[in-house]
ZAFISE-76608 format. One record per residue (C-alpha): x, y, z. Coordinates in pm, 1 decimal, decimal comma. Layout:
<atoms>
<atom <X; Y; Z>>
...
</atoms>
This chain:
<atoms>
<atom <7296,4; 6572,2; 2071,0>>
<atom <7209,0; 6159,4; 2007,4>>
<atom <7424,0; 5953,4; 2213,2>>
<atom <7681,4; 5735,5; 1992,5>>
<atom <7517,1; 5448,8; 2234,1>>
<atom <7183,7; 5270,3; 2131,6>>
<atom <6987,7; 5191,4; 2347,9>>
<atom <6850,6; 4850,1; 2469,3>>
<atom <6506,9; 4743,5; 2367,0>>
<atom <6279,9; 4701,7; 2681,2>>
<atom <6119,3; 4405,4; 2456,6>>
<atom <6405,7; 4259,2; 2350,4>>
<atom <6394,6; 3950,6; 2537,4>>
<atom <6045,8; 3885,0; 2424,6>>
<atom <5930,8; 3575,8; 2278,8>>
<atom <5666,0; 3465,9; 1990,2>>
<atom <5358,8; 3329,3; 2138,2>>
<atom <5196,1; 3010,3; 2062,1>>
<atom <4939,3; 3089,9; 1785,8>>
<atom <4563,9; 3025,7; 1885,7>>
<atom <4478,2; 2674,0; 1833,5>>
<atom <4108,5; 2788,5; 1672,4>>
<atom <4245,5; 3121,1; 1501,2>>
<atom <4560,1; 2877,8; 1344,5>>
<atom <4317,7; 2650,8; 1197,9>>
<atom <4143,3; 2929,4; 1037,4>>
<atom <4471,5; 3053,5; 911,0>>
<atom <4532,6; 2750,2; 746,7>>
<atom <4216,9; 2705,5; 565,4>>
<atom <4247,8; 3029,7; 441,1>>
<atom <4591,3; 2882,7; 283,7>>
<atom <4414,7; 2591,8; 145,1>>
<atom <4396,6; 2646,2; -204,4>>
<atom <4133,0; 2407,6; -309,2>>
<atom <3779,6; 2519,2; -400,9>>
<atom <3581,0; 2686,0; -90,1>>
<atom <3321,7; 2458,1; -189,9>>
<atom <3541,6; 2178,1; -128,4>>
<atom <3736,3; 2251,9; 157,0>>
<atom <3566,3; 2270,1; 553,6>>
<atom <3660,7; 2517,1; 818,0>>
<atom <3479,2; 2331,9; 1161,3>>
<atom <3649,9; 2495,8; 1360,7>>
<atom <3489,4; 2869,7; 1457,3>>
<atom <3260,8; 2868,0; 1716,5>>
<atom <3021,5; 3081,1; 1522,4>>
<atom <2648,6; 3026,5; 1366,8>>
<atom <2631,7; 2923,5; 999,2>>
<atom <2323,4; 2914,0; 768,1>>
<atom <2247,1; 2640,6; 579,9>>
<atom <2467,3; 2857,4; 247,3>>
<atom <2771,7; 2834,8; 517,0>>
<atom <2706,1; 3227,9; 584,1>>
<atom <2664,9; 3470,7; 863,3>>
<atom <2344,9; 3488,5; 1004,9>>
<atom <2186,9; 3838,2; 1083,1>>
<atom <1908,2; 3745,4; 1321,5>>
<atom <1544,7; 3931,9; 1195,7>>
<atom <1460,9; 4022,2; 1510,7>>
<atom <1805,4; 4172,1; 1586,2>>
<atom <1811,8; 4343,8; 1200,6>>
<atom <1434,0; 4490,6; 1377,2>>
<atom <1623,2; 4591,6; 1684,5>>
<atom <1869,3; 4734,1; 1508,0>>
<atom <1616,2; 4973,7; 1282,7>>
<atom <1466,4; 5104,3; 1608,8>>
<atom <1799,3; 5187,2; 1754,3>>
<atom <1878,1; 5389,9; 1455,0>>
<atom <1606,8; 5559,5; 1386,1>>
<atom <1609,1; 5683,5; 1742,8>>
<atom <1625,3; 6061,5; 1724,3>>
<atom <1789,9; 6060,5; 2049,0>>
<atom <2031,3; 5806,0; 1977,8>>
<atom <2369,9; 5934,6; 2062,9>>
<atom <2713,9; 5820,9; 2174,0>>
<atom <2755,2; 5912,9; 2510,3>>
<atom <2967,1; 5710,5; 2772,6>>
<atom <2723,5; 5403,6; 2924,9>>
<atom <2700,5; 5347,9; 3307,1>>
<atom <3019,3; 5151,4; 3451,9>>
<atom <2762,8; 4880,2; 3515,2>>
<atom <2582,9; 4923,1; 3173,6>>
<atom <2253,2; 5088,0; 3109,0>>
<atom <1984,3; 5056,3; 3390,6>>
<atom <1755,5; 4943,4; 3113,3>>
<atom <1966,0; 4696,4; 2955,8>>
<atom <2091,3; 4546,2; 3291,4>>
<atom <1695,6; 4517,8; 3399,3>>
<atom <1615,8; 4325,4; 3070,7>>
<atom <1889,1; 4097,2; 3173,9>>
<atom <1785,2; 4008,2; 3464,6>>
<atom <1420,7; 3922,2; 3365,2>>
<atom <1562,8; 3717,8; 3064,9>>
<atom <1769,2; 3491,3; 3356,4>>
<atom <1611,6; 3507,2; 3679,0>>
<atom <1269,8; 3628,6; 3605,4>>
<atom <1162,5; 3280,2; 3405,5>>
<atom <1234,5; 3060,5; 3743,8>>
<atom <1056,6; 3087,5; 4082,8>>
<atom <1374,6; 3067,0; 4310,2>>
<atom <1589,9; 3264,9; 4051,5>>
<atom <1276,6; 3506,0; 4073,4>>
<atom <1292,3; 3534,4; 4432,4>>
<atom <1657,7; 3622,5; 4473,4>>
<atom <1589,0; 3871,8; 4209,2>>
<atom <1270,5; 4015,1; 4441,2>>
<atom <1493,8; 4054,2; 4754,4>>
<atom <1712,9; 4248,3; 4546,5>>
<atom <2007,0; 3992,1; 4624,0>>
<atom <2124,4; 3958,6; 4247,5>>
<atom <2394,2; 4239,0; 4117,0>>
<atom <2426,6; 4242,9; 3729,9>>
<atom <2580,9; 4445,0; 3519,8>>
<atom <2718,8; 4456,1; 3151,1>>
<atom <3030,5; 4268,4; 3036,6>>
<atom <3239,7; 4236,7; 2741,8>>
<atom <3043,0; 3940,7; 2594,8>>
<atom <3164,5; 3595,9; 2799,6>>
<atom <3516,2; 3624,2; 2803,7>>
<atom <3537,4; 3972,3; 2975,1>>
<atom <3217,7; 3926,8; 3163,9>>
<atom <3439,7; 3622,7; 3363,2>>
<atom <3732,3; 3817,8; 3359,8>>
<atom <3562,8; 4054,2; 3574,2>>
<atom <3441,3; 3818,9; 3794,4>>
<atom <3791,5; 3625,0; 3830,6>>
<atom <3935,1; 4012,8; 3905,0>>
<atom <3656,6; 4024,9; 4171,8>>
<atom <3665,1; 3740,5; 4368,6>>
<atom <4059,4; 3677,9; 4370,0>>
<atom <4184,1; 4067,4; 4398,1>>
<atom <4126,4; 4340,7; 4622,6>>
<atom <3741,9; 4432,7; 4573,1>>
<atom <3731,8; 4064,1; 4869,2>>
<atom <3945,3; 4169,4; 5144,6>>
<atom <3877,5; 4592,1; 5086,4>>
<atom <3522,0; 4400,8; 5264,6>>
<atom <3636,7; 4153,6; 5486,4>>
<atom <3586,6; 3895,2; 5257,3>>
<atom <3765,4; 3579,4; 5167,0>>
<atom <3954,0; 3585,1; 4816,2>>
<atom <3923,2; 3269,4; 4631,6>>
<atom <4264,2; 3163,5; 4537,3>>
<atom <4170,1; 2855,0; 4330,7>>
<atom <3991,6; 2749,3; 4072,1>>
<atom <3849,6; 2467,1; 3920,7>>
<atom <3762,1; 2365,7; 3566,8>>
<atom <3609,6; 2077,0; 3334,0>>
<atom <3854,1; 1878,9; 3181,5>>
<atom <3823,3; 1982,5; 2865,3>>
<atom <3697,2; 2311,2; 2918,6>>
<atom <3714,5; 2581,4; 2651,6>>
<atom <4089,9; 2634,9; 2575,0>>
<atom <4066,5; 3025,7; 2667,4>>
<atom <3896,6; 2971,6; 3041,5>>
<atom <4231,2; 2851,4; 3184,7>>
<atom <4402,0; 3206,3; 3061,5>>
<atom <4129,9; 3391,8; 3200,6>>
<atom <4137,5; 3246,3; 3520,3>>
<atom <4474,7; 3245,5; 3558,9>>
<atom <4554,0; 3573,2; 3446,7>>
<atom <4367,8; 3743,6; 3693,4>>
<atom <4540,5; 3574,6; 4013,8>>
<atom <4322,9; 3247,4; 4019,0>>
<atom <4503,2; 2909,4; 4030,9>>
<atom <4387,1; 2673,7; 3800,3>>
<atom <4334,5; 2316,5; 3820,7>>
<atom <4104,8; 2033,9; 3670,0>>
<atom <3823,4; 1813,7; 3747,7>>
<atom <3720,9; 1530,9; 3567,8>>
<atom <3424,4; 1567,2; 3366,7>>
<atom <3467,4; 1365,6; 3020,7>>
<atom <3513,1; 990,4; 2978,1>>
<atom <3685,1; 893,1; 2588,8>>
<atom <3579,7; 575,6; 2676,5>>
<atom <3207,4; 598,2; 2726,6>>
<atom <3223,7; 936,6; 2531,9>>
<atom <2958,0; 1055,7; 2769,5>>
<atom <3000,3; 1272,4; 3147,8>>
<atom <3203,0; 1084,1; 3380,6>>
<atom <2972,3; 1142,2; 3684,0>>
<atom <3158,1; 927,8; 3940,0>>
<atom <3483,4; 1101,3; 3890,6>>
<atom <3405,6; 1438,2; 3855,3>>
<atom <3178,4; 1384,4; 4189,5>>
<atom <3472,4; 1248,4; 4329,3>>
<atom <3698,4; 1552,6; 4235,0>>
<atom <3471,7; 1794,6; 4365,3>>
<atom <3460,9; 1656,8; 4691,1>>
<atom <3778,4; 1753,0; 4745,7>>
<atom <3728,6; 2117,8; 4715,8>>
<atom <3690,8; 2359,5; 4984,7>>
<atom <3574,1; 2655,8; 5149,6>>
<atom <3824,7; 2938,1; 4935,0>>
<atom <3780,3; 2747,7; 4623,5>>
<atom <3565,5; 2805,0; 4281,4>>
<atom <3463,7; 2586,9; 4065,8>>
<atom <3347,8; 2663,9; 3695,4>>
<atom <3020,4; 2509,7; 3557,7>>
<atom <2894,1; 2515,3; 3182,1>>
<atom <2507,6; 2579,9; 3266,3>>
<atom <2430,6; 2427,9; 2911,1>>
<atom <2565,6; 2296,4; 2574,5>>
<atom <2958,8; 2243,4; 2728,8>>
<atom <3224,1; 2327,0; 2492,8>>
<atom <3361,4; 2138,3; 2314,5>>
<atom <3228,7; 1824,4; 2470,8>>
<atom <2864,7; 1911,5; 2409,6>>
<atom <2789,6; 1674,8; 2684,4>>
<atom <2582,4; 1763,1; 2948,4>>
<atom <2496,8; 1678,3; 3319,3>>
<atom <2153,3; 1523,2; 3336,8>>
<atom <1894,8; 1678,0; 3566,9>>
<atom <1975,0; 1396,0; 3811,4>>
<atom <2327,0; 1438,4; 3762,8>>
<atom <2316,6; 1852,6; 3825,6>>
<atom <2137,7; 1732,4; 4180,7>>
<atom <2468,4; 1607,1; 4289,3>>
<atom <2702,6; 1786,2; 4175,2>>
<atom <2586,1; 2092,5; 4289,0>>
<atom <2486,1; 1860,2; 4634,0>>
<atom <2870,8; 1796,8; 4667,4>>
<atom <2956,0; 2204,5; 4595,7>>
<atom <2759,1; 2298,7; 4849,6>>
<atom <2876,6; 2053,3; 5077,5>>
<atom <3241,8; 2160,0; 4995,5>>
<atom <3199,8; 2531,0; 5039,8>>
<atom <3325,0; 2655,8; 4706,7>>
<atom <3174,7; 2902,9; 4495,1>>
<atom <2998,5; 2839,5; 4176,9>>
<atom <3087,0; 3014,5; 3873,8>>
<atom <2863,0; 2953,9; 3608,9>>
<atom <2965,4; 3048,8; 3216,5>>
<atom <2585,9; 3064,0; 3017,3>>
<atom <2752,8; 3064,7; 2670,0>>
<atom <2511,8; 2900,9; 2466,6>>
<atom <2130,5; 3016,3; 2635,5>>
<atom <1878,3; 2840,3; 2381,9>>
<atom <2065,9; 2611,1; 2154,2>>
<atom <2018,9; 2341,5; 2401,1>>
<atom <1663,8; 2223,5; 2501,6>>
<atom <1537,1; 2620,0; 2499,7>>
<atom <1602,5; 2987,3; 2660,6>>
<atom <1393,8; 2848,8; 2969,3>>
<atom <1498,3; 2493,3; 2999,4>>
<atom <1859,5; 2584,5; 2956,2>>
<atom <1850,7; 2750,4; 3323,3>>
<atom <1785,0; 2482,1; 3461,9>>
<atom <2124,1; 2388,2; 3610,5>>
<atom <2118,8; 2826,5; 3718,6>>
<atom <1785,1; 2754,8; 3896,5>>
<atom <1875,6; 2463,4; 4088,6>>
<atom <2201,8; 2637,6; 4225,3>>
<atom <1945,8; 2967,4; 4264,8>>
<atom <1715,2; 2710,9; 4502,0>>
<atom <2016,5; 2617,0; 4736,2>>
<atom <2133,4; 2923,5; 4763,9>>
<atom <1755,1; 3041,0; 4882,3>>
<atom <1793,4; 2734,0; 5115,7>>
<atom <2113,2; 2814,0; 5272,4>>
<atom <2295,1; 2548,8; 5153,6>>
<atom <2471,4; 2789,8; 4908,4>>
<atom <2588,4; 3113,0; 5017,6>>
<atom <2603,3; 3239,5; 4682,8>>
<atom <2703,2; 3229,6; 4335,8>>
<atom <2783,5; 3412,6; 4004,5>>
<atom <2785,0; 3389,0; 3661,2>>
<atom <2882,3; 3514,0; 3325,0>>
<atom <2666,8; 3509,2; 3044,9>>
<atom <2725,0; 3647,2; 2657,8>>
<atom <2474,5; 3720,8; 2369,9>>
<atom <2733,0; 3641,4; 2155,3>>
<atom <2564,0; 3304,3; 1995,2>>
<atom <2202,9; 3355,0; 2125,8>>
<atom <2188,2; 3657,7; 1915,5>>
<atom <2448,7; 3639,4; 1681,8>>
<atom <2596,7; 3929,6; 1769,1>>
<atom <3024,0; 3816,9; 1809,7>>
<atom <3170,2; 4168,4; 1704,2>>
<atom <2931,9; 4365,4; 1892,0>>
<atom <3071,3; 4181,4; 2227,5>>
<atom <2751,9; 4244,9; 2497,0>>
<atom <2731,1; 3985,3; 2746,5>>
<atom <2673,9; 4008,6; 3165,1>>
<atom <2778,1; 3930,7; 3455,7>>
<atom <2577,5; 3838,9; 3812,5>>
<atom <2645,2; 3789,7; 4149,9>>
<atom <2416,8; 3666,8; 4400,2>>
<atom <2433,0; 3774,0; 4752,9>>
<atom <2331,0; 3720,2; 5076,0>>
<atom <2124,5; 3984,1; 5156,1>>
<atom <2023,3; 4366,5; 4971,2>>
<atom <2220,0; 4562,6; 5208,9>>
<atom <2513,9; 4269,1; 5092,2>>
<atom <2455,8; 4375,6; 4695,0>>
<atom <2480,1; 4736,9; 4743,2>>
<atom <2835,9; 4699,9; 4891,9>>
<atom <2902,8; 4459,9; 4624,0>>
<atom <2782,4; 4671,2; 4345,7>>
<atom <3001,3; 4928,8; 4451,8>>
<atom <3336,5; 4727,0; 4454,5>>
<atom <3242,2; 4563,2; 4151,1>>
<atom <3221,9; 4907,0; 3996,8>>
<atom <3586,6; 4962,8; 4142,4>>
<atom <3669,9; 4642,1; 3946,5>>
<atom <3533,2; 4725,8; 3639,2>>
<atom <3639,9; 5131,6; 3616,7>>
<atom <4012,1; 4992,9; 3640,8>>
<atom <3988,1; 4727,5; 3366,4>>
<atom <3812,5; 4942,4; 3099,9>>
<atom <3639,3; 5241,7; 3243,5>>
<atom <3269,9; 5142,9; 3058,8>>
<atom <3092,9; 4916,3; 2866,5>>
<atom <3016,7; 4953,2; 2501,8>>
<atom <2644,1; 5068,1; 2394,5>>
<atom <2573,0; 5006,9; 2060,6>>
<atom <2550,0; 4630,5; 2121,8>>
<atom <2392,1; 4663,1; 2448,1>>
<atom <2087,1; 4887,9; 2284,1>>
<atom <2037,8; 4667,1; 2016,4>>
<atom <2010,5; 4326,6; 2308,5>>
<atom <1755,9; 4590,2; 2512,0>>
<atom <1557,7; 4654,0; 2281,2>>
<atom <1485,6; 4291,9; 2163,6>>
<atom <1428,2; 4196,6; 2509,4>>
<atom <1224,5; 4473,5; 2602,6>>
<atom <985,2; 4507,0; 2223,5>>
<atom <726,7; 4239,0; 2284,8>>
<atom <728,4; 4150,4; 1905,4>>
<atom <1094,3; 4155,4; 1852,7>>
<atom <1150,2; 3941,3; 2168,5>>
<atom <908,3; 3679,7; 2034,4>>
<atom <1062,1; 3675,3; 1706,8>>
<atom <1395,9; 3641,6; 1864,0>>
<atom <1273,6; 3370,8; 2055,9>>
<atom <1139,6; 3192,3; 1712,2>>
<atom <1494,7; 3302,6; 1549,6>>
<atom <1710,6; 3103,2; 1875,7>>
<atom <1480,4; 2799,7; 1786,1>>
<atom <1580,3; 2787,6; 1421,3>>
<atom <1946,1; 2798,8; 1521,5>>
<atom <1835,0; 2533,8; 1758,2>>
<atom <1685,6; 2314,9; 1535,9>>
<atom <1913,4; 2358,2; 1239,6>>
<atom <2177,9; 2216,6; 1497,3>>
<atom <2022,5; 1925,5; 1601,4>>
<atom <1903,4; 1846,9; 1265,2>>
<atom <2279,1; 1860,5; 1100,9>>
<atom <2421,2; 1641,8; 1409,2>>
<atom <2111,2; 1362,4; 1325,3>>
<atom <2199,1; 1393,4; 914,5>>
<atom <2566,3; 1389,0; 980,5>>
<atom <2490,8; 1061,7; 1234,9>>
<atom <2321,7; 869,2; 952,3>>
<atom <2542,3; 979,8; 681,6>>
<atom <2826,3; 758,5; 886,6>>
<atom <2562,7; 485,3; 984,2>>
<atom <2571,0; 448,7; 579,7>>
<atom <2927,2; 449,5; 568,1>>
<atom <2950,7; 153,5; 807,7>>
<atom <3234,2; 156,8; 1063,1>>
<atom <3216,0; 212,6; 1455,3>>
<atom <2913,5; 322,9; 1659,9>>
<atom <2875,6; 733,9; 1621,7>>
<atom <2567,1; 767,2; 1883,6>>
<atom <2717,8; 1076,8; 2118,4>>
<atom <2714,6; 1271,1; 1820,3>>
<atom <2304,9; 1336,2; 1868,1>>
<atom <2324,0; 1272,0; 2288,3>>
<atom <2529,6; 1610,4; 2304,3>>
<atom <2380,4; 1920,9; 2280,1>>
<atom <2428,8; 2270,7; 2133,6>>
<atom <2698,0; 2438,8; 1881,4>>
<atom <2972,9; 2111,1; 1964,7>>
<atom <3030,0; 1807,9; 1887,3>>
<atom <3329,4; 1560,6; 2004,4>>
<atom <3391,3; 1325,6; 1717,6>>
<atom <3689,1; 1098,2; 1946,8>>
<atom <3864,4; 1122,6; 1638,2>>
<atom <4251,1; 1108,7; 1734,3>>
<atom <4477,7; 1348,2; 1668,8>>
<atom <4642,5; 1159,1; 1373,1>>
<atom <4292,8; 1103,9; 1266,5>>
<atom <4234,9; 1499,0; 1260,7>>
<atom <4527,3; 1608,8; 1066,4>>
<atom <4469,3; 1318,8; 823,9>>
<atom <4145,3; 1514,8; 760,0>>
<atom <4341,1; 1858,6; 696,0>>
<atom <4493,8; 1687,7; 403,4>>
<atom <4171,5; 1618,8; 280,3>>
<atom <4108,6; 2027,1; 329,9>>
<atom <3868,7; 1899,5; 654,7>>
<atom <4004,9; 2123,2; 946,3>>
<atom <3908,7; 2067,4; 1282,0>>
<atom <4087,6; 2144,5; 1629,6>>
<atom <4300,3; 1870,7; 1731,4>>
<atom <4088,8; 1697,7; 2024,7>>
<atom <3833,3; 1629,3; 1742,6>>
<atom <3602,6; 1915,3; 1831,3>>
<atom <3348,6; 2016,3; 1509,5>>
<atom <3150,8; 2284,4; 1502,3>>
<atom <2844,8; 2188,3; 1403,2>>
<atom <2680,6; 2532,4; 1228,2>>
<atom <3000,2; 2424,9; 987,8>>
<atom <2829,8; 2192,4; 828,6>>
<atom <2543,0; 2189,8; 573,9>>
<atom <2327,1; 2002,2; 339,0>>
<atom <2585,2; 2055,3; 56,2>>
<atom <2918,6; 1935,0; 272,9>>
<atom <2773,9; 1679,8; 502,5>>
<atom <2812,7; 1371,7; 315,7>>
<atom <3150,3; 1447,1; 227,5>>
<atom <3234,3; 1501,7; 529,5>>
<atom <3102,5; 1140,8; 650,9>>
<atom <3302,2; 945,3; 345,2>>
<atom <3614,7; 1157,0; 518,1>>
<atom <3582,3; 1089,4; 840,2>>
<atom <3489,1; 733,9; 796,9>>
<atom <3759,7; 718,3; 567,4>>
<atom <4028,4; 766,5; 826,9>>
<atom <3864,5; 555,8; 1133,0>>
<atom <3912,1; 275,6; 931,6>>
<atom <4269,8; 284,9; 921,8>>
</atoms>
């Protein structure tokens, strides 16, 4: 018989949340009603062609016929670490290209394994070293965290939600528009041994300013010094100065740890841009240890981590980044396919730069000294939502992105945004 007495909701008390900042601005482009070839969504942080379209990759299309054609191909559950084959691959791509990256990877102190593109691959590693998997070894959890300021809006959730606490350094001056070196050395000073600290290894978003060599020497001088862990997010591999150069920053942290002066690192890394491949969500994750016998008890409580968060990793993606990396061909048209993204970038940000020298109005030379997918305009907020009127959306700290704009909206978008500076 139904009671005469409803029940109270366990939910009831729950409230809406905030909307996403990126996915709201794509909701309200999608509103716009004015012509698509009139309005400008700059906002998604995902490659463009020159037509404003997706780009398939050819060498990931290749891939991708291989995969299928594969009479063997099946559906079976991967590894909780990914496929051996994939997660060697991996480690070639980013250790194998660098002598003391190499040499970690030859005394087998460098665990990898396959992640959920970048965001879940540093979710698992903010799970590792703040829960449990620590201190079931002996270890020392890391209970906070810190992070660029700006960093990418969803790195303070991740952190956070897995235990971490989360609190800024300085990294971008407004006035300069350009790294703030002094402070951001200064703020890292004050970390300390228990701490983390989370480094873009290239193209940072949104600032799309980078540390110069010179300036990665100290900064990764004054972690070691401090005793905090380095966490490095690899985002945007190639659409800085090239898949090699842009491990740089990796390879000079991998040479300190060789030297002692780093006990170790780790790092999260997504094919998401690199090969175009957002929905199919394959990235990686790596830890660097202090010894073999060290990864093999890591491995294992890393595998602990991961089982409880989602079991396994998804293939399909996975085979299709393996087998680029692994088919000589394909990998060398991948590489030429990550240099027309590359170039395609660098080339809108130097036609978008002389579009507003023509206009007249202030100084725009950051927007070809940063790097990669990004660009920070230092438009204002005001500034920005004067733009939406003109059906130019944005994210409010000025943030483009850059595979947004083309050879058919790039002028436009100059008379706009030099429209509303001058006021």
């Amino acid at each position: 018989m139904r009671s005469s007495i409803r029940k109270l909701s366990y939910f009831r008390k729950v409230t809406p949340a905030a909307p996403d900042a990126i996915l709201g601005l794509t909701s309200a482009y999608a509103a716009d009603n004015s012509a698509k070839s009139h309005k400008m969504n700059l906002g998604v942080g995902a490659y463009r062609d020159d037509n404003g379209d997706p780009w398939v990759l050819p060498s990931v299309a290749q891939a991708e016929q291989i995969v299928l054609a594969d009479k063997k191909y099946n559906h079976e559950y991967a590894p909780i670490l990914g496929s051996t084959s994939f997660v060697n691959e991996v480690k070639k791509l980013l250790f194998a290209q660098t002598p003391n990256a190499e040499a970690l990877l030859n005394e087998g102190r460098i665990v990898t394994g396959q992640g959920i593109s970048g965001t879940g691959s540093l979710r698992v590693l903010a799970e590792f070293i703040s829960g449990s998997a620590t201190t079931d070894t002996g270890g020392v959890s890391i209970n906070r965290i810190a992070v660029p300021a700006p960093t990418w809006a969803n790195h303070k959730a991740v952190l956070a939600n897995a235990g971490l606490q989360v609190v800024p350094y300085s990294y971008y001056n407004a006035e300069t528009r350009g790294l703030h070196i002094e402070a951001l050395l200064n703020d890292l000073a004050t970390l300390h041994e228990g701490d983390a600290v989370l480094l873009h290894a290239c193209c940072h978003n949104p600032t799309g300013v980078d540390p110069t060599s010179e300036d990665w020497d100290k900064i990764l001088a004054t972690i070691a010094k401090s005793g905090a862990l380095p966490v490095f997010d690899l985002a945007y591999q190639g659409f800085g100065a090239g898949l090699v150069e842009d491990l740089d920053a990796l390879e000079k942290a991998c040479t300190l740890v060789r030297s002692g002066d780093l006990p170790n690192l780790v790092l999260a890394q997504s094919f998401a841009k690199n090969m175009g491949l957002y929905g199919e969500r394959v990235g990686s994750f790596s830890l660097i240890t202090a010894s073999e016998t060290e990864s093999n008890a890591v491995e294992s409580q890393v595998k602990k981590t991961v089982r409880s968060m989602y079991s396994s990793p998804p293939a399909y993606g996975a085979k299709i980044v393996q087998t680029v990396l692994s088919n000589e061909k394909i990998h060398q048209q991948w590489v030429s396919d990550v240099a027309v993204m590359r170039d395609r970038l660098r080339n809108v940000r130097e036609t978008l730069y002389n579009e507003l020298q023509n206009c007249g109005g202030p100084k725009w030379d950051h927007l070809v000294q940063q790097k990669g997918m990004f660009c920070y305009t230092g438009l204002t907020k005001d500034q920005v939502r004067a733009l939406r009127e003109r059906s130019v959306y944005m994210t409010d700290d000025g943030r483009i992105s850059v595979a947004g704009i083309n050879s058919s909206n790039v002028k436009r978008l100059a008379q706009e945004i030099a429209k509303v500076s001058s006021v």
